[in-house]
C-alpha positions as CSV (number, residue, x, y, z in Angstrom):
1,X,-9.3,-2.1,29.1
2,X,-6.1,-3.6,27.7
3,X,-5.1,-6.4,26.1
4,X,-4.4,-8.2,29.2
5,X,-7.7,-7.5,30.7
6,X,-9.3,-8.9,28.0
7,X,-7.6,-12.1,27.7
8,X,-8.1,-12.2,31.8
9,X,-11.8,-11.9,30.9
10,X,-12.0,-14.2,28.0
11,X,-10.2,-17.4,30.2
12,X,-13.2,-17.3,32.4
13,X,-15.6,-18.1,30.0
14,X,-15.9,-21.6,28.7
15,X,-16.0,-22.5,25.5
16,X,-19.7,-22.4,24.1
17,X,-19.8,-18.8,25.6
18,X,-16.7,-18.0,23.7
19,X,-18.0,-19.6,20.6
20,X,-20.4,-17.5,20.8
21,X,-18.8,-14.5,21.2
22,X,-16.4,-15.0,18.3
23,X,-19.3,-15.5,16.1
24,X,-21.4,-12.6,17.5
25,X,-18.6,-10.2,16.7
26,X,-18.1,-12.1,13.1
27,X,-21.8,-11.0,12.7
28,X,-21.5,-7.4,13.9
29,X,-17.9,-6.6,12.7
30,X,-17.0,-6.3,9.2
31,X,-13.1,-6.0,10.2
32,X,-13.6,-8.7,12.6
33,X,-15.7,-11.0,9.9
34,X,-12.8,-10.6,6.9
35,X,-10.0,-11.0,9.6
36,X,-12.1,-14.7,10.4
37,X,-12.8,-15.3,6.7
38,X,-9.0,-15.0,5.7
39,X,-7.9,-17.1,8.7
40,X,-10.4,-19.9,8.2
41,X,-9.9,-19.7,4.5
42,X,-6.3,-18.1,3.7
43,X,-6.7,-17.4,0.0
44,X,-4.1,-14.5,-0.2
45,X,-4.6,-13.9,-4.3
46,X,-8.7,-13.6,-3.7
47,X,-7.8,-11.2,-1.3
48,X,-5.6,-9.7,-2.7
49,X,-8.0,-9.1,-6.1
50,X,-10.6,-7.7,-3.6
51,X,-8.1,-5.0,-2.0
52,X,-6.7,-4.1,-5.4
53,X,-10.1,-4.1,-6.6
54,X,-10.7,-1.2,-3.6
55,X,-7.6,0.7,-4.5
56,X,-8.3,1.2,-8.1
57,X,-12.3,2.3,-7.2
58,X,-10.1,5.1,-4.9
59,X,-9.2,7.0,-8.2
60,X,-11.5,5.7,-10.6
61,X,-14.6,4.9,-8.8
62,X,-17.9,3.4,-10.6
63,X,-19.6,6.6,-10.4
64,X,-18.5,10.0,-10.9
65,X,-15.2,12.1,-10.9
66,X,-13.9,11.9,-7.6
67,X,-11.0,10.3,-6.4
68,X,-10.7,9.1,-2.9
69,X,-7.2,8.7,-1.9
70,X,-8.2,7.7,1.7
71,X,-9.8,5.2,0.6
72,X,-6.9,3.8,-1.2
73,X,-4.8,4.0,1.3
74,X,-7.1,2.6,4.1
75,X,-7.4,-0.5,1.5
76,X,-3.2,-1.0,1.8
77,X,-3.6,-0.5,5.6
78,X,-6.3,-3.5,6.5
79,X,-4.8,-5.5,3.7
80,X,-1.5,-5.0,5.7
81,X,-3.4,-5.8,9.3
82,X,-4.8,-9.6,7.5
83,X,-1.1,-10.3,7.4
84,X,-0.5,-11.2,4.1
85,X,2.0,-11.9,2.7
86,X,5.3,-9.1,2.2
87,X,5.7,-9.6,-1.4
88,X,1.5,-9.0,-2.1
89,X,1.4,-5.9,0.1
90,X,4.1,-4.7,-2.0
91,X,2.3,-5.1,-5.0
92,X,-0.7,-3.6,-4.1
93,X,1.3,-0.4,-2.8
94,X,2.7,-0.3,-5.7
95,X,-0.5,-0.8,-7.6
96,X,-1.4,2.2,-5.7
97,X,1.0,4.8,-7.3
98,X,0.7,2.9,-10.9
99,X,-3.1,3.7,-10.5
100,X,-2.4,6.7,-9.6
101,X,-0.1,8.1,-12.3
102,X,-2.4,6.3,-14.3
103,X,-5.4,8.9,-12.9
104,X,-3.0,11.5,-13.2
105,X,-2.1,11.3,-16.8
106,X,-5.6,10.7,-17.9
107,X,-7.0,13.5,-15.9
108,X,-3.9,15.3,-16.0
109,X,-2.2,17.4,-13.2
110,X,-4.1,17.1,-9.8
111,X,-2.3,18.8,-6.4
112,X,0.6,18.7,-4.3
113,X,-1.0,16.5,-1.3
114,X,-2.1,13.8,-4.3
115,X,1.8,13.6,-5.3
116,X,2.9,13.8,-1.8
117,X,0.9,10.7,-1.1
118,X,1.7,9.1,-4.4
119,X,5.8,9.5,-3.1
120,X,5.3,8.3,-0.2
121,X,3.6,5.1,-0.8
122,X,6.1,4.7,-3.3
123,X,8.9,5.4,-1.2
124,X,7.4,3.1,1.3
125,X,6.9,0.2,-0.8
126,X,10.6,0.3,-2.1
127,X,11.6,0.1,1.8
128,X,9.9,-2.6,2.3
129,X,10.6,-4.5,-1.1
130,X,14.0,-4.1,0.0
131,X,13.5,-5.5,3.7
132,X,12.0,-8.8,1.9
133,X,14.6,-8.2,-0.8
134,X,12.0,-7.7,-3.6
135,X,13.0,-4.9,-5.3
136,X,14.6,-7.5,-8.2
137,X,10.7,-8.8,-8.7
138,X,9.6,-5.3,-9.0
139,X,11.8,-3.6,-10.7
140,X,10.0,-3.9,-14.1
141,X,7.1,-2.0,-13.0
142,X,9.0,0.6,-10.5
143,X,10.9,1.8,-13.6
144,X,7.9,2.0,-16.1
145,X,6.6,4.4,-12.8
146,X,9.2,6.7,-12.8
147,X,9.0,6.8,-16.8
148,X,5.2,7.5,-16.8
149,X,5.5,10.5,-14.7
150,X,7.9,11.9,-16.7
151,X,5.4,14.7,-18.0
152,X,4.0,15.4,-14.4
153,X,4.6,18.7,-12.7
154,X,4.6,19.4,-8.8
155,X,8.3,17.9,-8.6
156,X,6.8,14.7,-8.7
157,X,8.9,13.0,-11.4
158,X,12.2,14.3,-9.8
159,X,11.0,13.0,-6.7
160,X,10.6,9.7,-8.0
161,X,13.4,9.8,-10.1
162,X,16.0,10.4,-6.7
163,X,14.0,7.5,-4.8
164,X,14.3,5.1,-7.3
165,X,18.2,6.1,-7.8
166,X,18.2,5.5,-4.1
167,X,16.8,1.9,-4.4
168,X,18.1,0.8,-7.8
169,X,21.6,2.6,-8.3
170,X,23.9,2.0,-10.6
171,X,27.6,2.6,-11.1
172,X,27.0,6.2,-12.6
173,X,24.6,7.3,-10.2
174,X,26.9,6.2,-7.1
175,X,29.3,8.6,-8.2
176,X,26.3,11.5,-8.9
177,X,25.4,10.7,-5.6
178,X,28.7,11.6,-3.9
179,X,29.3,14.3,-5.8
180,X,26.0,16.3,-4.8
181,X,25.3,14.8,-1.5
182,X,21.6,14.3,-2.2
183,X,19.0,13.0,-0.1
184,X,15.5,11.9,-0.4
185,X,13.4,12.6,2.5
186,X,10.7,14.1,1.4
187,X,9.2,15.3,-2.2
């Protein structure tokens, strides 16, 4: 059934029966029952807490050793599908690579598919701090990034090091650029 089909369905019931549909799937749907919660109640910093909350137990969880970067990432995802707000889901992507160069450097050097998804979330976050035109707010904490993963193998720093040229150049780096005909796609 599509989307369509479903609103087709839901105009023919009247509104107790919806009622009670809405609040039946509230009951039985966690997705459904945070997506309700937030509308009724939009407190974007208390949910925003909660998801970073999420991402940091992704790589240092409560119990044990094991990180979970699926989890992390699936934590940016539904935060994204609340529809919060741009400059929040920025900062909790970001949070994500922070956390993890934090796991990395405490731990010390993990695996090619944990960098990989480190760059990528950090590549995607500068995209879309510069879509909202962001990247001023964060460019603190995307520099002290790049600097704490100066020690880490795997081509990670260098990686990180061309994005953030990409995103934050400056006069020298312009003319570096040219020179070499770099490009960032992919670490």
């Amino acid at each position: 059934m599509g989307l369509t089909d479903l609103k087709k369905e839901l105009k023919k019931l009247d509104k107790d029966k919806l009622i009670d549909l809405v609040a039946d799937l509230y009951k039985k749907n966690k997705s459904a029952k945070e997506f309700f919660d937030f509308y009724v109640n939009p407190n974007e910093k208390e949910l925003f807490e909660k998801y970073k909350a999420k991402v940091f137990e992704a790589f240092f969880p409560k119990r044990g050793y094991t990180y979970k970067l699926k989890d992390g990432k699936q934590a940016i995802s539904d935060f994204k599908k609340l529809g919060t707000s741009p400059n929040l889901l920025a900062d909790l992507m970001l949070f994500y690579v922070e956390t993890g160069v934090k796991f990395t450097n405490y731990y010390g050097d993990i695996n090619d598919a944990f960098y990989s998804s480190l760059a990528a979330t950090f590549a995607d976050s500068l995209r879309l701090m510069r879509k909202e035109n962001l990247l001023d707010t964060f460019e603190g904490r995307v520099e002290k990034v790049v600097d704490d993963t100066s020690g880490i193998g795997w081509g990670f720093h260098d990686y990180l090091v061309h994005v953030w040229i990409d995103f934050y150049p400056t006069d020298d780096d312009d003319d570096d650029a040219e020179d070499s005909g770099s490009s960032t796609n992919s670490i």
